[in-house]
C-alpha positions in Angstrom: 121.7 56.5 118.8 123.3 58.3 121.8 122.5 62.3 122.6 126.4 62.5 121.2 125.5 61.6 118.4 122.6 63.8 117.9 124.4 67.3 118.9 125.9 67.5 115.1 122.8 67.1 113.3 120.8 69.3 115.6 123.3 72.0 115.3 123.2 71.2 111.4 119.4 71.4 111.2 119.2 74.8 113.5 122.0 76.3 111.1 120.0 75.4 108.1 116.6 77.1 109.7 118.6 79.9 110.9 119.5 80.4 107.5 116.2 79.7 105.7 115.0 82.7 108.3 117.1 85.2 107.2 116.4 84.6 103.7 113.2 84.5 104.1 113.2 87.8 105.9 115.4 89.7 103.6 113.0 88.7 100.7 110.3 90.2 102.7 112.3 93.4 103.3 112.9 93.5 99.8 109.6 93.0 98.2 107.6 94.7 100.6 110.1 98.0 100.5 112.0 98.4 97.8 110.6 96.2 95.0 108.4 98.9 92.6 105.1 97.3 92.3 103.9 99.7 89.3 105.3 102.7 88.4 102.8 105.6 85.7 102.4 109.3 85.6 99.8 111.5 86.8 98.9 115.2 85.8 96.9 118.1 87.5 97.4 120.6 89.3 100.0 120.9 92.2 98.3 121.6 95.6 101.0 121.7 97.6 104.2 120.5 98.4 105.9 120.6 101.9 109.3 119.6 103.5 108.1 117.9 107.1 108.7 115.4 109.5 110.2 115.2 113.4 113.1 113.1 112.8 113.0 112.4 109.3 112.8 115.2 107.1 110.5 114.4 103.8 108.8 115.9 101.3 105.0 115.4 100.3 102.5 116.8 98.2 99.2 116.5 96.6 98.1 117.0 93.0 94.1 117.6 92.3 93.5 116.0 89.2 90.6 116.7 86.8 88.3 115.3 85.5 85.3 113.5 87.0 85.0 113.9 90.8 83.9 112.1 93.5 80.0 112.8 94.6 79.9 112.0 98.6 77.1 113.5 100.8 75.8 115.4 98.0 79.2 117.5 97.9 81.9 117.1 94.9 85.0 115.7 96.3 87.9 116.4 93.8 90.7 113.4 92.7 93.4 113.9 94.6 97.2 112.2 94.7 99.2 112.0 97.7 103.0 111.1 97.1 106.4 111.7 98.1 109.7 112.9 96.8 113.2 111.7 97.6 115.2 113.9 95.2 116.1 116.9 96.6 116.5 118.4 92.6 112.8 117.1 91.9 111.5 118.5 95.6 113.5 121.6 94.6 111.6 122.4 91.2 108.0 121.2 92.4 108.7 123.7 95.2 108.5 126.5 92.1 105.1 124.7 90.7 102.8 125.6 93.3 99.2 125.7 91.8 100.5 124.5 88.5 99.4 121.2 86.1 102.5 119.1 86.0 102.9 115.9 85.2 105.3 113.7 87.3 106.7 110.1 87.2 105.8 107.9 90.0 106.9 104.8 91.4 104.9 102.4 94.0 105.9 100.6 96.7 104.1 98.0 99.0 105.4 99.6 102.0 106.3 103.0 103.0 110.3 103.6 104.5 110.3 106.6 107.3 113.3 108.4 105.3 111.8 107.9 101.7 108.3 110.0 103.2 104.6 108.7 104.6 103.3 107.3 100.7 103.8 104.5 98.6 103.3 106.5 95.8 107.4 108.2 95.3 107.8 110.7 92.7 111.7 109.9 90.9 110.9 112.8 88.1 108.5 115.7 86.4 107.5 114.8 82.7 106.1 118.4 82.0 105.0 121.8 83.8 102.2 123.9 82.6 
C-alpha cells in the first residue's frame, strides 16, 4: 500500500473525527446550558431584586424563606434563594414585590449563560404574591 493510496482514507477517517467532535461538543453545549435539570417552586419573602451587570444586563434576586434556619457560629443564618430572571414581564412585576412572600417557578440549569444572569436557578414565572 503506497502513501497514494492512504490520502483518501486518512482524509475519510479525519472527516469522520472532525465530525464526531462537533457532535460531541454541541451535546455538551446543550446539556450543560440549556437542558433543565429540575425545575420546582419556592416561596418567601422577596429580598431583593436588581437589574445589574457590565456588559450584560441581568436581573437577580433573593428570596429568604422560612422555616428552620441555619445555626453557624452560634448565629441563625436564614434560607435563602439566589436566582435569575430572563423575562423582562416577570422582572417587571417582582420589581413591585419587594419585601413580599411570593411564590415563583424555577427552572435549573447545569451551567450559568452570561446573558440569561450569574444562577442556575432561572425564574420563567410567579405562582402567587402575598
Amino acid at each position: 500500500m503506497t502513501i497514494e493510496n492512504m490520502k483518501p482514507k486518512i482524509k475519510k477517517a479525519l472527516t469522520i473525527g472532525t465530525f464526531i467532535c462537533v457532535i460531541a461538543f454541541a451535546l455538551f453545549v446543550f446539556f450543560r446550558f440549556y437542558f433543565v435539570f429540575g425545575d420546582g417552586i419556592k416561596s418567601g419573602e422577596l429580598n431583593y431584586f436588581v437589574h445589574n451587570g457590565y456588559v450584560f444586563k441581568t436581573y437577580e434576586g433573593k428570596i429568604i424563606q422560612t422555616g428552620d434556619h441555619l445555626i453557624i457560629a452560634g448565629a441563625a443564618q436564614p434560607n435563602e434563594f439566589q436566582f435569575s430572571v430572563e423575562d423582562k414581564i416577570v422582572a417587571d412585576s417582582l420589581m413591585r414585590c419587594s419585601g413580599k412572600v411570593v411564590e415563583i417557578h424555577y427552572k435549573q440549569y447545569l451551567g450559568t449563560l452570561p446573558w440569561r444572569g450569574v444562577n442556575k436557578f432561572v425564574v420563567d414565572k410567579i405562582v402567587s404574591v402575598k
